[in-house]
C-alpha positions, 0 to 999 in steps of 0.5 A: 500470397498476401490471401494465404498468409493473412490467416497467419497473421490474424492468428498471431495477432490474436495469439499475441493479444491473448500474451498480453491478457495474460503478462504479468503486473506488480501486485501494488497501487499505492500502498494498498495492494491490488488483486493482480499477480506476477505470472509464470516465474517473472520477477517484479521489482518495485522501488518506492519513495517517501518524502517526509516534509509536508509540501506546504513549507512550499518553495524555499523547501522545494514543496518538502522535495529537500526533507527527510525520506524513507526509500523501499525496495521488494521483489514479488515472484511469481510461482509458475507451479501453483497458478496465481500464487506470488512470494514477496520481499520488501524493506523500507528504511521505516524503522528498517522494516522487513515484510515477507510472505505471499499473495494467491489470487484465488478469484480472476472473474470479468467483473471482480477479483480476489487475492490473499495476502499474509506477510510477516513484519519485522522492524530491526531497530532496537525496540524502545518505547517512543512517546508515540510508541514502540518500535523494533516491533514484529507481528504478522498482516492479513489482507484480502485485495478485492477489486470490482470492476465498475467498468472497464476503466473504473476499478473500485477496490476493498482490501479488509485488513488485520494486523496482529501488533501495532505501535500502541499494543499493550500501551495505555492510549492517552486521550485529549485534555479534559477527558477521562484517561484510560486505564486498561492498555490497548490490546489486541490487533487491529481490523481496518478495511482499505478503500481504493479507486482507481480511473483510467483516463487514457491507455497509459495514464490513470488516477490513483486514490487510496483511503485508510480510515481511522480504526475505531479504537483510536477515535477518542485517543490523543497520539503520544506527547501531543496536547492540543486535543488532536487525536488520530487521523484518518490516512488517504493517498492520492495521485497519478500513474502512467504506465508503458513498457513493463514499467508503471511510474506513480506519483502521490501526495499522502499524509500516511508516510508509511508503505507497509500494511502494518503502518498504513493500515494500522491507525497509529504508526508514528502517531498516526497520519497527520493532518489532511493539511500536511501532506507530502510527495511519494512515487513508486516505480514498479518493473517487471522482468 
């Protein structure tokens, strides 16, 4: 009995693996999103945090833990009709940002993989001009997530990134002290390129990392009201993840306290990411159904 039922058994083992090579994964590593896909017509939730107060104030503010947040809750859908394609939905308390669109991945090899991603954004506050620049803001982001699998367990990704509006649009940057002021306004959109690496250490635990570098048209400009020469940063995340039953829980520390593409990647959101120095905690935890 045991000889003719072990066919069986390879065969749903093997069956069963081939489920799992197939289950679905919240398209999201940090900020950055990732070439992965919600598959058939499962339902991925995400939740993220961001805590604002940088975790240098140390103890007597538990490391920045009782400072202001942004919280942020979206769905992605997979599409069973259309293999690869994913619509999604997010809303932070960032200015009350809705972001909508969609993501296709468009390239699953052994070795890399690809997506595209569009989304539109739109900050429902009031728009005003800040010294740091407007708000109540709206305009579209176009990414394309590209992961190269250096091996099995290093991942290496690129997600090129342009983004139709930001903060400084239509502005005149200001620039450090002793320096030549502009005259012309910023104009335009901005193209950024995401950098990201992700390591596995075990089945369940990996490092995350993310770079967001300052885009060139902000590297002699002085973010709004400041006067001590500083100009715009260049963003990084950084952190672990741990992974178990259709959950993924990932903490960071980052100077970018944005989570949407149009404020990670645009250089100049809030004045830009602050520097190295004054970064906080965030966590994501993403769920699928």
């Amino acid at each position: 009995m045991k000889r003719k039922n072990a066919p069986l058994l390879a065969c749903a083992l093997l069956a069963g693996g081939a489920l799992c090579a197939e289950s679905s994964e919240y398209p999201l590593v940090i900020n950055l999103p990732s070439a992965e896909r919600m598959q058939y017509w499962d339902i991925g939730v995400v939740f993220t945090h961001r805590f604002i107060q940088p975790v240098k104030d140390h103890g007597k503010d538990v490391y920045g833990l009782d400072g202001y947040t942004y919280a942020g809750l979206g769905f992605t859908f997979g599409i069973k009709s259309v293999p690869g394609l994913n619509l999604f939905i997010y809303r932070t308390a960032d200015n009350k940002t809705f972001s909508v669109g969609f993501q296709e991945q468009v390239l699953n090899g052994e070795r890399v993989r690809m997506a595209v991603r569009a989304e539109r954004f739109d900050e429902v506050v009031k728009e005003a001009v800040t010294p740091l620049g407007k708000v109540g803001i709206s305009g579209l982001a176009l990414q394309l997530p590209t992961e190269i699998f250096l091996t099995d367990d290093i991942i290496f990704s690129l997600v090129p990134s342009y983004i139709t509006r930001t903060t400084t649009t239509d502005t005149i940057l200001p620039v450090p002290p002793g320096q030549t002021p502009n005259t012309k306004p910023n104009k335009g959109g901005v193209f950024n390129l995401g950098i990201g690496l992700r390591i596995g250490i075990t089945e369940k635990f990996s490092l995350v990392s993310e770079y967001y570098p300052r885009p060139s048209k902000f590297a002699k400009a002085a973010p709004g009201g400041i006067t001590d020469g500083t100009t715009y940063q260049n963003g990084f995340a950084a952190g672990f993840s741990y992974k178990t039953f259709k959950h993924r829980f990932t903490v960071v520390g980052s100077n970018a306290s944005g989570t949407t593409a149009n404020q990670v990647m645009s250089g100049d959101y809030g004045g830009g990411p602050r520097p190295s120095g004054n970064w906080s905690i965030g966590f994501n935890v993403a769920r699928v159904f």
